[in-house]
N, CA, C and O atoms as a printed pandas DataFrame, in Angstrom:
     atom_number atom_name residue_name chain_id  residue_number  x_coord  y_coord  z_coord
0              1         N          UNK        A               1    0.846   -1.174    0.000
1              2        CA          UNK        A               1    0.000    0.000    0.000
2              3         C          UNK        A               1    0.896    1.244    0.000
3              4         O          UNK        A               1    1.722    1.451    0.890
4              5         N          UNK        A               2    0.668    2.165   -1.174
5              6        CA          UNK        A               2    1.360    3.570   -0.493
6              7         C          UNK        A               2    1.490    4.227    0.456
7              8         O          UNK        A               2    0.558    4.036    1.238
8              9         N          UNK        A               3    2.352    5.084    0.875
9             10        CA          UNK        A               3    2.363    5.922    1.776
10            11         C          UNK        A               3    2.031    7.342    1.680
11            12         O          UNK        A               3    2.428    7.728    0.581
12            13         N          UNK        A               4    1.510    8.250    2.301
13            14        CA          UNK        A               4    0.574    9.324    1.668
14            15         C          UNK        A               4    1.193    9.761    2.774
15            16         O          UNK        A               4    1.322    9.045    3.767
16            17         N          UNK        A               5    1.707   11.188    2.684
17            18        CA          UNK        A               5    2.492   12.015    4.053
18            19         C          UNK        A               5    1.419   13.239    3.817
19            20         O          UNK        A               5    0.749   13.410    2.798
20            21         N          UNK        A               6    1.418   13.930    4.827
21            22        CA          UNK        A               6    0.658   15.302    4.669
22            23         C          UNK        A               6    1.381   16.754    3.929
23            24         O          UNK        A               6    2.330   17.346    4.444
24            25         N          UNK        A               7    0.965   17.017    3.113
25            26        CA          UNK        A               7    1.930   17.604    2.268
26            27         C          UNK        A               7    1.422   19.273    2.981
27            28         O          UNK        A               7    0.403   19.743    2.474
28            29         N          UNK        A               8    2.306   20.354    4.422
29            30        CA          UNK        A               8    1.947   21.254    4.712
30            31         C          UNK        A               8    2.964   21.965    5.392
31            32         O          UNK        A               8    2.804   22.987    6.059
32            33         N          UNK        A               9    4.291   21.204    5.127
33            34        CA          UNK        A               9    5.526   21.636    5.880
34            35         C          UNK        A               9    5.734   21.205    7.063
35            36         O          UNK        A               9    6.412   21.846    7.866
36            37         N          UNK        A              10    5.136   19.968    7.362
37            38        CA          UNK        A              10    5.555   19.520    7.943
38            39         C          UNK        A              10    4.808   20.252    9.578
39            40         O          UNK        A              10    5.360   20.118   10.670
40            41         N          UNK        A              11    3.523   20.977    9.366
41            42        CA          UNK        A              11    2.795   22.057   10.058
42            43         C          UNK        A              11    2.577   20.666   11.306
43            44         O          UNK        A              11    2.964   20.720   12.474
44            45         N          UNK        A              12    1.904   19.567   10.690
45            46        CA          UNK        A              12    1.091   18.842   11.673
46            47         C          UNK        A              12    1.840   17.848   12.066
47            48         O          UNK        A              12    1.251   16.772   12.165
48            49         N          UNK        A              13    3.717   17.878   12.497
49            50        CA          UNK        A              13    4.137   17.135   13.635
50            51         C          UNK        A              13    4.490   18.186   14.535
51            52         O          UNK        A              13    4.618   17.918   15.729
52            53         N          UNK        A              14    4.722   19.723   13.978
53            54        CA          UNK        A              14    4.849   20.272   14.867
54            55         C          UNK        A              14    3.818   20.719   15.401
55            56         O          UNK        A              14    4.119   21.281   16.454
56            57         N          UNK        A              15    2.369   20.758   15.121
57            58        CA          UNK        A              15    1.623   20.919   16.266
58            59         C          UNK        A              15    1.378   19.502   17.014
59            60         O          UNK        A              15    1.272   19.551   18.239
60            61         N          UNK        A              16    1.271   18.129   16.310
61            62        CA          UNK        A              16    1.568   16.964   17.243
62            63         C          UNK        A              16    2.212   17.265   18.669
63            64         O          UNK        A              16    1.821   17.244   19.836
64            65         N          UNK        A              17    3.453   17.569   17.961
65            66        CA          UNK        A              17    4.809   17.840   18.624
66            67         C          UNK        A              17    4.298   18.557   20.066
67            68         O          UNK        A              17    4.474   18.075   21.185
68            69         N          UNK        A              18    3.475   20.106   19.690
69            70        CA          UNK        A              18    3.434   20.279   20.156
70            71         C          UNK        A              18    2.411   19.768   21.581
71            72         O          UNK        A              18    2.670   19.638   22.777
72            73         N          UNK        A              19    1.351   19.601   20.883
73            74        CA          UNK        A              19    0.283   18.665   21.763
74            75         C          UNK        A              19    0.585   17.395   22.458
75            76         O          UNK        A              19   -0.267   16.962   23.233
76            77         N          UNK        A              20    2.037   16.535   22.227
77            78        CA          UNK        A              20    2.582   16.005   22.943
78            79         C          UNK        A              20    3.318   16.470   24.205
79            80         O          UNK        A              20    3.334   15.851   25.269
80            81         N          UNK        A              21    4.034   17.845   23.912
81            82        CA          UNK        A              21    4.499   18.155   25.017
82            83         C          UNK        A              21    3.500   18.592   26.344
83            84         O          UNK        A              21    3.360   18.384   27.549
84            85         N          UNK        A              22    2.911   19.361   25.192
85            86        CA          UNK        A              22    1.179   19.437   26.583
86            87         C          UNK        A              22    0.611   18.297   27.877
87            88         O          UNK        A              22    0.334   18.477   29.063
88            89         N          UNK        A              23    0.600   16.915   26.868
89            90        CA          UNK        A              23    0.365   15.882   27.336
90            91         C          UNK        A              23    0.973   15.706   28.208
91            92         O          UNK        A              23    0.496   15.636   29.340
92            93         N          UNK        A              24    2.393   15.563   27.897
93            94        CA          UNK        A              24    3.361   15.317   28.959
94            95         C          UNK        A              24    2.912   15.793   30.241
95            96         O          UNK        A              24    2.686   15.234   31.314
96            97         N          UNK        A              25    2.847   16.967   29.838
97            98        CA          UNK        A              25    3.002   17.796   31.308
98            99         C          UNK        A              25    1.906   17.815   32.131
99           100         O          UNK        A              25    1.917   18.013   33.346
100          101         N          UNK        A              26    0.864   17.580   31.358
101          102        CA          UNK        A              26   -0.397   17.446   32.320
102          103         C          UNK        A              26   -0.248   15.862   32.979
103          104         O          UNK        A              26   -1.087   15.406   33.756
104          105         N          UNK        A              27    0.711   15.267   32.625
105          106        CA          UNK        A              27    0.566   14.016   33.119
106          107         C          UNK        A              27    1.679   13.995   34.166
107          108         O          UNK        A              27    1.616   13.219   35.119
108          109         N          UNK        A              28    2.702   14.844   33.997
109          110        CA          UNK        A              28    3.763   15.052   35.090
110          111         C          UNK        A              28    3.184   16.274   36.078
111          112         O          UNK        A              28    3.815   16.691   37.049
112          113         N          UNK        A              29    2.617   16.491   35.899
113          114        CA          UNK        A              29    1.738   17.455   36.569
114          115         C          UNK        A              29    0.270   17.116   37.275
115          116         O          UNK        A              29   -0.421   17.907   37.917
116          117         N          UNK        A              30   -0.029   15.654   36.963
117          118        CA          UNK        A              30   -0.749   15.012   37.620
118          119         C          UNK        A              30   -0.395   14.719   39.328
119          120         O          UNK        A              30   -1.296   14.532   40.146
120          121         N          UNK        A              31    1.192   14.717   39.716
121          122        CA          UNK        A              31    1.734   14.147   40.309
122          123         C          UNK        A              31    2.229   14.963   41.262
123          124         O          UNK        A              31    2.596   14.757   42.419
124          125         N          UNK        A              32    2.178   15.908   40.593
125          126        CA          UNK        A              32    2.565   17.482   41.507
126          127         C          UNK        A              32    1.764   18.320   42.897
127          128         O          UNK        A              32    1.699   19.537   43.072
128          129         N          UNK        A              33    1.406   17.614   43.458
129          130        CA          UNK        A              33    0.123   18.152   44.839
130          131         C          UNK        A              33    0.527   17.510   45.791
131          132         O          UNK        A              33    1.040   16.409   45.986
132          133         N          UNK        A              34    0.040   18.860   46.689
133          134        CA          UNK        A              34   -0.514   18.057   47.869
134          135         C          UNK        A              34   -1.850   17.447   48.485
135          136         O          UNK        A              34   -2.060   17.085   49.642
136          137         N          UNK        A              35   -2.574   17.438   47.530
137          138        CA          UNK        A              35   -4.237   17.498   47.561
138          139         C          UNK        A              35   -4.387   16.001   48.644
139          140         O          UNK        A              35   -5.272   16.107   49.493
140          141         N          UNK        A              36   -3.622   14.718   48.646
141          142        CA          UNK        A              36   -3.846   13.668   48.770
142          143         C          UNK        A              36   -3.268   13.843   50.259
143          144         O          UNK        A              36   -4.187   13.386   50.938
144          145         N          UNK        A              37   -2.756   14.049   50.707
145          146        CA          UNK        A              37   -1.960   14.562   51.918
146          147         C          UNK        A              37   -3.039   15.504   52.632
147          148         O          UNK        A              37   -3.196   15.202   53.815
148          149         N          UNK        A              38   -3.762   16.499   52.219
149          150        CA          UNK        A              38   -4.970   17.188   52.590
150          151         C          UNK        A              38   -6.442   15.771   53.102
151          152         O          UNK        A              38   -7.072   15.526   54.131
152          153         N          UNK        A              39   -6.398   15.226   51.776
153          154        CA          UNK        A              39   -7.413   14.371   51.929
154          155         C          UNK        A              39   -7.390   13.141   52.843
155          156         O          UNK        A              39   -8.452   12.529   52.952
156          157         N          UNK        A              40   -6.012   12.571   53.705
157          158        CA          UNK        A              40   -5.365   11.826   54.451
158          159         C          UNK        A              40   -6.071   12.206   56.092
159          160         O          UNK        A              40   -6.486   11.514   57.022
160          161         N          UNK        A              41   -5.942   13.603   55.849
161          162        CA          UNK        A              41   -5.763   14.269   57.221
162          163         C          UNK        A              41   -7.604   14.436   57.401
163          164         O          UNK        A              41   -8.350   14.116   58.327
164          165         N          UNK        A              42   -7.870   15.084   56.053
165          166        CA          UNK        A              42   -9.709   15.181   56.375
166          167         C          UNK        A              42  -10.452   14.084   56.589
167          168         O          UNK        A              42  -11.618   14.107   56.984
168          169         N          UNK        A              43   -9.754   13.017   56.318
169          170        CA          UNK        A              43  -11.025   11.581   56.252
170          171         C          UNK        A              43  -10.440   11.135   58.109
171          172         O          UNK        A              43  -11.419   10.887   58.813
172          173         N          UNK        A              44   -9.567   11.067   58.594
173          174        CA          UNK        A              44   -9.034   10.692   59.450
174          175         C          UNK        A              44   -9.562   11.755   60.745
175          176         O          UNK        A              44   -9.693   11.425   61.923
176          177         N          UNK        A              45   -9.730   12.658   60.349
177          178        CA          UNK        A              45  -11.226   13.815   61.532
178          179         C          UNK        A              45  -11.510   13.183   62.336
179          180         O          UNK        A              45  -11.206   12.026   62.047
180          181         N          UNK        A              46  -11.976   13.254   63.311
181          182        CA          UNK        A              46  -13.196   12.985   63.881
182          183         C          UNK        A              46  -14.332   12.895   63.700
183          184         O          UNK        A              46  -14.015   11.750   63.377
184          185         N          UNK        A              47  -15.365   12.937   63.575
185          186        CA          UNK        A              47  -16.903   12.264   63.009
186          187         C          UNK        A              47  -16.819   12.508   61.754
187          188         O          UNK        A              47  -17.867   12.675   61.130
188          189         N          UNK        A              48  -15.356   12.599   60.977
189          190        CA          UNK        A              48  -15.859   11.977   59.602
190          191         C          UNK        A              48  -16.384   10.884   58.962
191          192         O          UNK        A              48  -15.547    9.982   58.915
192          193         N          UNK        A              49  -17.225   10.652   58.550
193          194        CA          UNK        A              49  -18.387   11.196   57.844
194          195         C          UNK        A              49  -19.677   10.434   58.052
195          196         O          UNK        A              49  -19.482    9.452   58.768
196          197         N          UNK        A              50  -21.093   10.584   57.607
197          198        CA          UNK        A              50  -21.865   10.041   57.583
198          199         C          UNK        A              50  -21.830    9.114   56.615
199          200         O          UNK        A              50  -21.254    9.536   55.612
200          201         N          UNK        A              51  -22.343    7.674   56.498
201          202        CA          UNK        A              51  -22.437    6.932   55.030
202          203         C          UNK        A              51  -22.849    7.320   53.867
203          204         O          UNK        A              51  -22.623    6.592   52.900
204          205         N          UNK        A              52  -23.567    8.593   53.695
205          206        CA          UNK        A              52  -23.704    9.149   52.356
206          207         C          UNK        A              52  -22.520    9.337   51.969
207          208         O          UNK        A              52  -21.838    8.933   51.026
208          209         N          UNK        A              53  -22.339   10.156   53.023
209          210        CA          UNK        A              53  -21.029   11.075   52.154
210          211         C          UNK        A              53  -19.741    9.962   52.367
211          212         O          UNK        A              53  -18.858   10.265   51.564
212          213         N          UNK        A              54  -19.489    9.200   52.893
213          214        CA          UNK        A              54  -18.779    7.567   52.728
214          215         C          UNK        A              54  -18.595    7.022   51.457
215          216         O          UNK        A              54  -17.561    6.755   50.845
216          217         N          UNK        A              55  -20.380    6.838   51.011
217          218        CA          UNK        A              55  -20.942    6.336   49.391
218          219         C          UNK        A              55  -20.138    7.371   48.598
219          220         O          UNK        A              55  -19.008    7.014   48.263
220          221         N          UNK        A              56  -20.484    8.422   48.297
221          222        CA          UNK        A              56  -20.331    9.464   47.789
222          223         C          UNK        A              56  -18.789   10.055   47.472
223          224         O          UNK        A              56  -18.534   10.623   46.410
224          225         N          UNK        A              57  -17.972    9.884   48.343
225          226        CA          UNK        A              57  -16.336    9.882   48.384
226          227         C          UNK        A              57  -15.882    8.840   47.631
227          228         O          UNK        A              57  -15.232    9.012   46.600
228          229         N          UNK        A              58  -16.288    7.368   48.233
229          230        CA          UNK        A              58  -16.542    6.064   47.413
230          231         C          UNK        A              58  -16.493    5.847   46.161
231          232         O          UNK        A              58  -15.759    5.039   45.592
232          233         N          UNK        A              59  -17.578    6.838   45.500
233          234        CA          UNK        A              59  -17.846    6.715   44.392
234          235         C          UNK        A              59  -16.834    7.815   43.107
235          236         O          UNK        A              59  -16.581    7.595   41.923
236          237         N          UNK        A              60  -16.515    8.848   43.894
237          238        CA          UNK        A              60  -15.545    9.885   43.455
238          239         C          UNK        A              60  -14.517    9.121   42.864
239          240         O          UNK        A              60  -14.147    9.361   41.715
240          241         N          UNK        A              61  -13.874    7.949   43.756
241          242        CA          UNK        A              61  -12.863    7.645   44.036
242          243         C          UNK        A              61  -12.534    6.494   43.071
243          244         O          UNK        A              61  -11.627    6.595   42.245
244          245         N          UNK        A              62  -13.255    5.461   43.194
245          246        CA          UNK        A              62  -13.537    4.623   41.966
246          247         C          UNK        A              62  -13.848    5.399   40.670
247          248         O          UNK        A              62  -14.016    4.547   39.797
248          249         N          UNK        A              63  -13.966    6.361   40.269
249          250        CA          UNK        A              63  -14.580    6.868   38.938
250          251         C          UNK        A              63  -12.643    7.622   38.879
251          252         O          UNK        A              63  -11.861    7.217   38.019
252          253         N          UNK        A              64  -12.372    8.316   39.564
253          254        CA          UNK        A              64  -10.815    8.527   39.347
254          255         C          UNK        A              64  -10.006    7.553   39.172
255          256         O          UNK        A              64   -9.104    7.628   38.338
256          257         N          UNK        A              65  -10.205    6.454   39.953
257          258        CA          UNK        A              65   -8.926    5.160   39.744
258          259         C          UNK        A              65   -9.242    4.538   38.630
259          260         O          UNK        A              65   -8.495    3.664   38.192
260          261         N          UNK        A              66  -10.862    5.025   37.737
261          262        CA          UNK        A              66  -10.878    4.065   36.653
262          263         C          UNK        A              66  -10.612    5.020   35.327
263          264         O          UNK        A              66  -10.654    4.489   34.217
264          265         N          UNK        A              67  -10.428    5.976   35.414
265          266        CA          UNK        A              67  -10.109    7.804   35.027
266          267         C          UNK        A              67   -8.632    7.016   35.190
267          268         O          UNK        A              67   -8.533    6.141   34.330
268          269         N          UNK        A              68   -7.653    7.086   35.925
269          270        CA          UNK        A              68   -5.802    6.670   35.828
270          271         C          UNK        A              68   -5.319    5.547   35.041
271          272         O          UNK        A              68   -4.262    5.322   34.451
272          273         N          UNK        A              69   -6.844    4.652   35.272
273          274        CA          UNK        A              69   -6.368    2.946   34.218
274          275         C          UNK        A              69   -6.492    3.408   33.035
275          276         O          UNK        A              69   -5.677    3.046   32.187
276          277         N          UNK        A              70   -7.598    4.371   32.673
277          278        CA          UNK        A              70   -7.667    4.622   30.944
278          279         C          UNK        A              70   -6.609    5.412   30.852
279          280         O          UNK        A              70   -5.931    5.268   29.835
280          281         N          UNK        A              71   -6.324    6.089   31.510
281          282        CA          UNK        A              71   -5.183    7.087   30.899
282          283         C          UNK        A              71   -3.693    6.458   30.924
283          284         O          UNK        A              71   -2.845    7.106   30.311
284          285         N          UNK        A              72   -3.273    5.241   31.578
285          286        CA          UNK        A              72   -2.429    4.389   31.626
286          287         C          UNK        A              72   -2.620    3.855   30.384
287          288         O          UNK        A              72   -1.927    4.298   29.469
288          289         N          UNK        A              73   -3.515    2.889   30.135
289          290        CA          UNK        A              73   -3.933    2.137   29.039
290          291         C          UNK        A              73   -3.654    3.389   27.679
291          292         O          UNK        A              73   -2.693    3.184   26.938
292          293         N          UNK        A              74   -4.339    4.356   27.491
293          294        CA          UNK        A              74   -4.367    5.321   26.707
294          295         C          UNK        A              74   -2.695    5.700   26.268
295          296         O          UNK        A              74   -2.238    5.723   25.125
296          297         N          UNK        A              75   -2.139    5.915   27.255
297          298        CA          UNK        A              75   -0.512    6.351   27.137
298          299         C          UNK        A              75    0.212    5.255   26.272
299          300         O          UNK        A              75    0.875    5.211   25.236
300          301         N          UNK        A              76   -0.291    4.338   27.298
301          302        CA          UNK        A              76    0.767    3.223   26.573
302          303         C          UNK        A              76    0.146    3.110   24.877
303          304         O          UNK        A              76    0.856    3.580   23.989
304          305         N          UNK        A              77   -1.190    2.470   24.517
305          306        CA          UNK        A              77   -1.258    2.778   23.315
306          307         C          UNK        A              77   -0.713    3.660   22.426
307          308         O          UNK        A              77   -0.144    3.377   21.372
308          309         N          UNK        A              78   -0.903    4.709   22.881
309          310        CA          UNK        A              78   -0.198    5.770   21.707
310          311         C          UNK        A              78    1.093    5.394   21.700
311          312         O          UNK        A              78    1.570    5.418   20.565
312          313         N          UNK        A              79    1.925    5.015   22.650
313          314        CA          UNK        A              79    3.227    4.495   22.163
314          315         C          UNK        A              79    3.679    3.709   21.243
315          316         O          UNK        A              79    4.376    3.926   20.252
316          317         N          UNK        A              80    3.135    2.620   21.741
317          318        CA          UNK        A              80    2.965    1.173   20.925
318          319         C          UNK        A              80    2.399    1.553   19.432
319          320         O          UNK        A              80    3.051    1.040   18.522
320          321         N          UNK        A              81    1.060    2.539   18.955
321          322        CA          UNK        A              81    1.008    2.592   17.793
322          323         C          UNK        A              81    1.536    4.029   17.228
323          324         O          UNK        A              81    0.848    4.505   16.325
324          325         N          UNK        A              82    2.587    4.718   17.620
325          326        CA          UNK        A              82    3.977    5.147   17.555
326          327         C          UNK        A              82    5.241    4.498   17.261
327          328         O          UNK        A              82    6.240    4.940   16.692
328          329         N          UNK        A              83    5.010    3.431   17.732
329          330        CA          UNK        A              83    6.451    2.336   17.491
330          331         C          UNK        A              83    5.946    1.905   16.210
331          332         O          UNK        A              83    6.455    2.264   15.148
332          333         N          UNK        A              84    4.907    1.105   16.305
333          334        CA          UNK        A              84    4.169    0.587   15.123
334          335         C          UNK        A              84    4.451    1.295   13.824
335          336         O          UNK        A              84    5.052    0.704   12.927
336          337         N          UNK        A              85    4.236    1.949   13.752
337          338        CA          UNK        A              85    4.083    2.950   12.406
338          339         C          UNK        A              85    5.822    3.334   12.242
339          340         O          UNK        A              85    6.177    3.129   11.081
340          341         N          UNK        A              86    6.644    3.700   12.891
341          342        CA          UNK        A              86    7.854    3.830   13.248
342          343         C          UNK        A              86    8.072    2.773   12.602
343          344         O          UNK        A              86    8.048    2.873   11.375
344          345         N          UNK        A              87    8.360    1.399   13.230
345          346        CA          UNK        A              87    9.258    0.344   12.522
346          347         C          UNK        A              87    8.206    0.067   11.038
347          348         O          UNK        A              87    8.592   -0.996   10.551
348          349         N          UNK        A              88    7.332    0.508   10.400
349          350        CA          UNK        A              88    6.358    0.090    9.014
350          351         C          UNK        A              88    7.216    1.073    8.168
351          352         O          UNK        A              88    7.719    0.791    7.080
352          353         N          UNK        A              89    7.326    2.397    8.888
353          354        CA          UNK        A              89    7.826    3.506    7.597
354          355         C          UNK        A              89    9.399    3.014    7.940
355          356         O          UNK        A              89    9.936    4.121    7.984
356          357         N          UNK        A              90   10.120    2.365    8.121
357          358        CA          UNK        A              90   11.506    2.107    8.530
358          359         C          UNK        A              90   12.152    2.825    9.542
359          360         O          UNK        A              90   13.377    2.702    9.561
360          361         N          UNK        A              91   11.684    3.483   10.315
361          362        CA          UNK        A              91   12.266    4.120   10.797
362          363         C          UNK        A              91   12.898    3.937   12.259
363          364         O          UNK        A              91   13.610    4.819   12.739
């Protein structure tokens, strides 16, 4: 099958380019807080909490840890079909 490149100067790896570095950083920047260290100290209170708000934290919490697996899963894909295409065009 041919190969068909985008003929524009090469405009759309450098905005790739650039939208990769973005990525990056929101993902190294995921990592950057103290928010979890805050949230250590608030659940550990005293009459924290009623079972709603138990459920409700609960549920926050699972919807984020399943929010980190896609974005794990997500990362790694783009690599892998980065490599992919990499070793097809020879490179």
């Amino acid at each position: 099958m041919p190969t068909q490149h985008a003929k524009d100067n090469s405009e759309h790896v450098k905005e790739l380019n650039r939208r990769l570095h973005e990525l990056d950083a929101a993902y190294v920047g995921l990592g950057k807080s103290d928010d979890f260290e805050e949230l250590f100290r608030i659940i550990h209170s005293p009459g924290w909490t009623t079972w709603p708000e138990v459920f409700l934290v609960n549920a926050l919490v699972d919807a984020a840890e399943s929010n980190v697996r896609d974005a794990q899963r997500l990362r790694k894909a783009l690599l892998e079909g980065a490599r992919a295409i990499g070793e097809e065009s020879g490179e």
